[in-house]
C-alpha positions in Angstrom: 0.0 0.0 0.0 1.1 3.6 -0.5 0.0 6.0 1.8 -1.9 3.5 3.3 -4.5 3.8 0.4 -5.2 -0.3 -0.9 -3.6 -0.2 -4.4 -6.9 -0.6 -6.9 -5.9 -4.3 -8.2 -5.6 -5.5 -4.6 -9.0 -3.4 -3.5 -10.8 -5.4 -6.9 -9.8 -8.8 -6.0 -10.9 -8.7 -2.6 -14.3 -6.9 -3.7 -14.7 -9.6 -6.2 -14.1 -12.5 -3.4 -16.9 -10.8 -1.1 -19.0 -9.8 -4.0 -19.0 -13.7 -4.7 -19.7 -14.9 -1.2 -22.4 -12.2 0.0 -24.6 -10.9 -3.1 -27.0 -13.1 -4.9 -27.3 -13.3 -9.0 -29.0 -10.4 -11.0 -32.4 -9.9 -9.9 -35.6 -9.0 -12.7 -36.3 -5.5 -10.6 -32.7 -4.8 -10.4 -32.6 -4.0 -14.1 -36.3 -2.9 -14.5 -37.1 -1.3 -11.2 -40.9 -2.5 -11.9 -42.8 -4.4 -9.7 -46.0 -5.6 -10.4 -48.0 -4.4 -7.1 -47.3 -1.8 -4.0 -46.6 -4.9 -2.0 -44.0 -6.6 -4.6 -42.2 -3.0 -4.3 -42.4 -2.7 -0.8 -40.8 -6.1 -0.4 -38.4 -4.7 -3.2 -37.4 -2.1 -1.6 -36.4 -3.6 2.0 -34.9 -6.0 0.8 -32.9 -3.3 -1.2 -32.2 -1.2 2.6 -30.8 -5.0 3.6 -28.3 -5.4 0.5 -27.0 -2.2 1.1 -27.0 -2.6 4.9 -24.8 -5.6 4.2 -22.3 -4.0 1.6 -21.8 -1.2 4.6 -21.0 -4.2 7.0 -18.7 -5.5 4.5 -16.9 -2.2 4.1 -17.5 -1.8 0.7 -20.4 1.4 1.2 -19.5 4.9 0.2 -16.0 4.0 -1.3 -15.4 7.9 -2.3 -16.6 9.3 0.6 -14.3 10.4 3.8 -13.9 8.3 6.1 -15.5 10.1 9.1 -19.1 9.9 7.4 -18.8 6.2 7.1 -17.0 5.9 3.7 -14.3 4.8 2.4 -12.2 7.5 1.6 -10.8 6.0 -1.8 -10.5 7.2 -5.5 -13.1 6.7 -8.4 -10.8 4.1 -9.5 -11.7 1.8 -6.9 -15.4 2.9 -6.9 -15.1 1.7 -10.9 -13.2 -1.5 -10.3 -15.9 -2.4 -7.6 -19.0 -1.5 -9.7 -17.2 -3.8 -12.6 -16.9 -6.7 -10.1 -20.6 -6.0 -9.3 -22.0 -6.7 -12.9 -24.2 -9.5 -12.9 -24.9 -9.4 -9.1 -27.9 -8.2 -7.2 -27.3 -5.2 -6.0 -29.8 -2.0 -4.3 -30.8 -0.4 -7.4 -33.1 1.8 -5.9 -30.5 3.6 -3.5 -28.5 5.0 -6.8 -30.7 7.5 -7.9 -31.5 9.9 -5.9 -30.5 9.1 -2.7 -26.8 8.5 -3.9 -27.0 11.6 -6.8 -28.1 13.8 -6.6 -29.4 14.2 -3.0 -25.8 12.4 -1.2 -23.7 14.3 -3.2 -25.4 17.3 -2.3 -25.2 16.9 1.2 -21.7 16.1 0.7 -21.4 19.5 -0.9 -22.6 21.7 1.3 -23.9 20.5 4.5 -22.3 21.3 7.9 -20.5 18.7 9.5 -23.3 17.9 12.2 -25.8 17.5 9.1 -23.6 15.3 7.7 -22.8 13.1 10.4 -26.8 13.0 11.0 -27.6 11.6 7.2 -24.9 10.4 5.5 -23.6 7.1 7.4 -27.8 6.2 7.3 -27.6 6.7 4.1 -24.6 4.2 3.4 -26.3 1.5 5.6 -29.3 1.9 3.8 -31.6 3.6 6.9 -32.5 6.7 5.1 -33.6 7.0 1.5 -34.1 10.5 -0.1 -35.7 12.1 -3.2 -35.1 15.5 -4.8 -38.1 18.1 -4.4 -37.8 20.3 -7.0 -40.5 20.5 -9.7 -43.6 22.2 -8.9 -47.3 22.1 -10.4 -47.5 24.5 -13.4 -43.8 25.6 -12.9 -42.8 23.4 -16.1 -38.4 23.9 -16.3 -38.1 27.1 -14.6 -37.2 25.8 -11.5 -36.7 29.4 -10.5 -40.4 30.4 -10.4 -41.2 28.2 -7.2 -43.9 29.3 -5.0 -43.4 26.8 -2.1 -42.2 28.9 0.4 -40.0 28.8 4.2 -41.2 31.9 6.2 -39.4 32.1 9.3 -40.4 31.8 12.8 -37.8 32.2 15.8 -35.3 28.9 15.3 -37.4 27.3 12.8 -39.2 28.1 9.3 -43.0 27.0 8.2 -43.0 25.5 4.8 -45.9 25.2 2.4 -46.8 24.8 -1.2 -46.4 21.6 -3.2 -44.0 19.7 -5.2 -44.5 17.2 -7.9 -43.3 14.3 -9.5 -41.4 13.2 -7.2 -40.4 9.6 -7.7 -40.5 7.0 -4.9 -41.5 9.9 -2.8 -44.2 7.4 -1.3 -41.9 4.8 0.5 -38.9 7.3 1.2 -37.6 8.9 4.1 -35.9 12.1 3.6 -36.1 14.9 0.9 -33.9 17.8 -0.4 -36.3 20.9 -1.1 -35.7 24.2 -2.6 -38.2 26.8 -1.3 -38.9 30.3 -1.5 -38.1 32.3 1.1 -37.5 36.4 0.2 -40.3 37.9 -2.3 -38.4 41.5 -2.3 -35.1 40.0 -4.7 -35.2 38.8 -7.9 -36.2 35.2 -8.2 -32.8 33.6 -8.5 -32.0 35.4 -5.1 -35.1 34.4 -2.8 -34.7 30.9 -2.5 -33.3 28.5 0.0 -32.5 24.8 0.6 -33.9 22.6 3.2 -34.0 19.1 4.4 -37.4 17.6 5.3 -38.2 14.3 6.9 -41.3 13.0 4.6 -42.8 11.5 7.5 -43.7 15.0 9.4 -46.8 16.4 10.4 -48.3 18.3 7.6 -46.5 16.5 4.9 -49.1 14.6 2.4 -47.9 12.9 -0.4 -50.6 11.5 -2.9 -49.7 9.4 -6.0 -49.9 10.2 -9.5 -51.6 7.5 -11.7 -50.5 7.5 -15.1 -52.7 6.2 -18.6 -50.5 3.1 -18.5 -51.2 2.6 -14.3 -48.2 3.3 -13.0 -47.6 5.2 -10.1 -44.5 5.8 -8.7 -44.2 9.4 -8.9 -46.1 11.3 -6.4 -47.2 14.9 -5.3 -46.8 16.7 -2.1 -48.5 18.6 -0.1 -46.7 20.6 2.8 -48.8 22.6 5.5 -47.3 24.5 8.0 -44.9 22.0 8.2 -42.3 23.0 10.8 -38.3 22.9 9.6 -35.4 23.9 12.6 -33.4 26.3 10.9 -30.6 23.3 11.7 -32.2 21.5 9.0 -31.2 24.4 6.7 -28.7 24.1 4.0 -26.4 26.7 3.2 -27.0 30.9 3.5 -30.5 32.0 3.8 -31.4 32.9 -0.1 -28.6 31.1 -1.0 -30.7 28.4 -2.8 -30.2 29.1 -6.8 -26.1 28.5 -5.7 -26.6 24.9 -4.1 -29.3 24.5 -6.7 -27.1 24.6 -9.8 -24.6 22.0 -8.0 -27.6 20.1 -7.0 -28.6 19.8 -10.3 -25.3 19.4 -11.7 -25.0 16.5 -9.7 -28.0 15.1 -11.1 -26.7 15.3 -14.8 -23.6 13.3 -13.4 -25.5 10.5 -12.1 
């Protein structure tokens, strides 16, 4: 080893021997992510919180990020030569995108350090699974004309408005959410990033049934919901900066 990193051809050939041992072949719903009822995919899905669980536990979660959020710490070399030795193997499929990129990444990014020790090593054992909330009704691609907006209230902000098509918005944990939150400045200047668990009082998320009967993407509905400013990301009005990242992040994935 130099530096103590694990050279890449030594890091492959041991991921390969665990891959072997721990993951099962290539699953139907790994490649398709379809399920043929809300039961099949909720059985999907745990099962997909337990693979990753068990890649954490075999210290192969999170290969490029530091160490002291539960990763790795190692190049996208070895991240490649692991994901090589993966093909053909069951892995979570569901925990790529978003929860990986863009919503990990973001965190990542620009999160303090006690908001990243919070969500990122859940996130790597497969506790927490996040969407991006960023489209909203009748806002089409300017993602700068959001209404949904964070007034604020001592140490914490009241969010409301809505957000749509949101995939898997239904069965996950944790969302990334731009909001408005200054009326007085132009658009691109108002807006601010939150974190919001899905689960919280005033949160509603319905489903969207499309012609063919799926249903996986979803609208919310957010009521007074209460956010502690410790769940904010970056400067107030800061928003359209992490934004642009955010979304670059999701083109990368």
């Amino acid at each position: 080893m130099s530096d103590g990193i694990e050279p890449v051809e030594l890091f492959r050939a041991r991921a390969r021997d665990w891959i072997k041992a721990n993951l099962g072949p290539l699953q139907a719903w790994d490649r398709t992510q379809h399920c043929k009822d809300d039961e099949e995919e909720l059985v999907a899905v745990a099962r997909d919180r337990a693979i990753q669980r068990k890649i954490f536990d075999g210290g192969f979660a999170g290969i490029c990020m530091p160490r002291e959020y539960g990763g790795l710490g190692l190049s996208p070399e070895h991240n490649r030569a692991f994901n090589e030795e993966l093909s053909g193997h069951e892995y979570p499929s569901r925990f790529a995108v978003p929860t990986f990129n863009p919503c990990a990444s973001t965190i990542l990014e620009f999160c303090t350090a006690e908001q990243k020790a919070a969500h990122l090593p859940a996130i790597l054992k497969g506790e927490e699974v996040w969407v991006q909330l960023l489209s909203e009704p009748g806002g089409g691609s300017d993602v700068a004309g959001i209404t949904t907006s964070a007034v604020r209230n001592g140490d914490h902000w009241i969010l409301n408005g809505s957000k749509v098509w949101t995939s898997r918005a239904w069965w996950a944990d944790w969302g990334i959410i731009l909001a408005r939150t200054n009326w007085e400045v132009p658009k691109h200047q108002g807006m601010t990033v939150f974190l919001v668990p899905l689960r919280a009082p005033g949160v509603e998320i319905q489903r969207i049934v499309r012609l063919n009967g799926e249903s996986e993407a979803c609208q919310e509905f957010f009521t007074d919901v209460i956010i502690p400013d410790s769940d904010r990301v970056g400067d107030v009005d800061a928003g359209w900066t992490i934004g642009t990242r955010w979304m670059f992040h999701e083109r990368m994935g």
